[in-house]
C-alpha positions as CSV (number, residue, x, y, z in Angstrom):
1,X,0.0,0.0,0.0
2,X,1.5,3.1,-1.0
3,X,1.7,6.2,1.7
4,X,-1.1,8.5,1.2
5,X,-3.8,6.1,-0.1
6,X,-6.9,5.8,1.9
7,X,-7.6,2.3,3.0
8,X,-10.9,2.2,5.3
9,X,-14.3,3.9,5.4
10,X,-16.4,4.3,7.6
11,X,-20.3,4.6,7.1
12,X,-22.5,6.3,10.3
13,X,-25.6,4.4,10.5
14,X,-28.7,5.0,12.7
15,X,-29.7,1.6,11.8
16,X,-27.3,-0.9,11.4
17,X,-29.6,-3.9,9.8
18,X,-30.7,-1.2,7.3
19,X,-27.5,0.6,6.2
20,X,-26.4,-3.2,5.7
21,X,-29.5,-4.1,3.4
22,X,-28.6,-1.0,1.5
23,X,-25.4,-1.5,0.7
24,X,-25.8,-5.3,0.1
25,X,-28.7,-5.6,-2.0
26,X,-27.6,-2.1,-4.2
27,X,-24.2,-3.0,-4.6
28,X,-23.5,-6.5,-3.5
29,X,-21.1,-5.5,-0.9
30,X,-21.3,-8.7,2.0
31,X,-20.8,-7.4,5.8
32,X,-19.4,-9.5,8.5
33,X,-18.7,-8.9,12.5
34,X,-15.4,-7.9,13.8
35,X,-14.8,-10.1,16.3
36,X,-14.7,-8.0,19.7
37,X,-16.0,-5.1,17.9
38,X,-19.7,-5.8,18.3
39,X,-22.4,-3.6,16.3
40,X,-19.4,-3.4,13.5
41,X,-19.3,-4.8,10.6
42,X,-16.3,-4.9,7.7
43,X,-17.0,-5.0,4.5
44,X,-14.5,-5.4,1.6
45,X,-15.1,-3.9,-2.5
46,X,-12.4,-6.2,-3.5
47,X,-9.1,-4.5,-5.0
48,X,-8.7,-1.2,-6.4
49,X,-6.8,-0.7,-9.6
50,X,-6.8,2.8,-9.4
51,X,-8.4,5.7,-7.2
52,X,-7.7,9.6,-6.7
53,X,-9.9,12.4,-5.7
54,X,-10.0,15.8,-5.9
55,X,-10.0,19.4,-4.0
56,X,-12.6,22.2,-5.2
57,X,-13.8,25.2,-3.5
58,X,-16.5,23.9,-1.0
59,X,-20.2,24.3,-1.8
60,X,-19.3,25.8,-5.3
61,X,-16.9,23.4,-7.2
62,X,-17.4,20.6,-5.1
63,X,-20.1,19.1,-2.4
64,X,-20.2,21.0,1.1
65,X,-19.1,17.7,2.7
66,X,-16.3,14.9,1.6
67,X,-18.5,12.8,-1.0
68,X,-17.3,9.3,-1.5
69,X,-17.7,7.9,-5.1
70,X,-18.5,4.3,-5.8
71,X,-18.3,3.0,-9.2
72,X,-21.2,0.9,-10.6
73,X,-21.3,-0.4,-14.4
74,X,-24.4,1.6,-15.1
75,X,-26.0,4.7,-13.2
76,X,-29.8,4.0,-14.1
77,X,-30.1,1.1,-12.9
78,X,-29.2,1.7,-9.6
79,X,-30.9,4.9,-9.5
80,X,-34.2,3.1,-10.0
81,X,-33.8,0.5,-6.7
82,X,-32.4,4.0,-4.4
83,X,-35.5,5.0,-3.1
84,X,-37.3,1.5,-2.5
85,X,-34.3,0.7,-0.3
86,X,-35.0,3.9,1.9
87,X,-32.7,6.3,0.1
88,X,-33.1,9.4,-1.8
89,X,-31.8,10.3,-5.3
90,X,-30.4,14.1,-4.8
91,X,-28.3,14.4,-8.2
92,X,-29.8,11.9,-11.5
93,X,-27.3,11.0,-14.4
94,X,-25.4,13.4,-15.3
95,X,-22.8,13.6,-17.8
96,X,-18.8,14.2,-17.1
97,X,-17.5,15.0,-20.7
98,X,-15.1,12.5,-21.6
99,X,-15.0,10.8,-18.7
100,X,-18.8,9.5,-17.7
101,X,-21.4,10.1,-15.5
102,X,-22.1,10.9,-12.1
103,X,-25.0,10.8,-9.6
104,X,-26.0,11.7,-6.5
105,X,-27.9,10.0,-3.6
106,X,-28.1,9.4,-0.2
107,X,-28.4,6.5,1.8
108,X,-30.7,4.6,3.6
109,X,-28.8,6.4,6.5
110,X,-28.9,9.9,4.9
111,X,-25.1,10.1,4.2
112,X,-24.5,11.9,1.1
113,X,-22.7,9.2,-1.8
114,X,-21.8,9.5,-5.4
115,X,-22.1,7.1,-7.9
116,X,-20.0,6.7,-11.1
117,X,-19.9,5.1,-14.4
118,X,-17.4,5.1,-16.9
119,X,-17.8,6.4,-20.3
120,X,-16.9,4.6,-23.5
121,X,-13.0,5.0,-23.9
């Protein structure tokens, strides 16, 4: 792991059992006890072949609040199961010029996420 990289989220829940549905039936993640660590749960994406970010001046370039970005092969699909899981959809598709798409929601929990999808290359 090279220095810098971010290696863990974490994702506030009110409701534990819910946030877990979420996540699990939009995006397949699987969460499992940490043993000693009761009422959290680890969840792995699988490897990363590439990540970055970026920094933008807050509220007008950018979100008011670090968004996290998780990459799905299609936006409108997903889109259409947010709300019947107990999210909202805040931003829909939207296009990134030569790179994608982007789009908003929160979760079942009310944290603030971004989705994206890569364009054609």
């Amino acid at each position: 792991m090279a220095h810098g990289q971010i290696t863990h989220i974490e994702i506030p829940a009110d409701d534990v059992e819910r946030a877990r549905r979420f996540y699990g039936e939009l995006f397949g993640w699987q969460t499992g006890a940490f043993e000693g660590m009761p009422g959290y749960f680890m969840f792995s994406f699988g490897a990363i072949k590439s990540a970055g970010g970026a920094i933008g001046k807050r509220g007008v370039d950018i979100a008011e609040q670090v968004r996290n970005y998780i990459e799905v092969d299609a936006i409108d699909p997903v889109l259409a199961r947010v709300t019947a899981l107990g999210g909202t959809v805040k931003t829909p598709r939207t296009e990134i010029p030569g790179q994608g798409w982007f789009a908003v929601i929160d979760d079942s929990e009310g944290n603030e996420l971004g989705l994206f999808e890569v364009g054609q290359q």
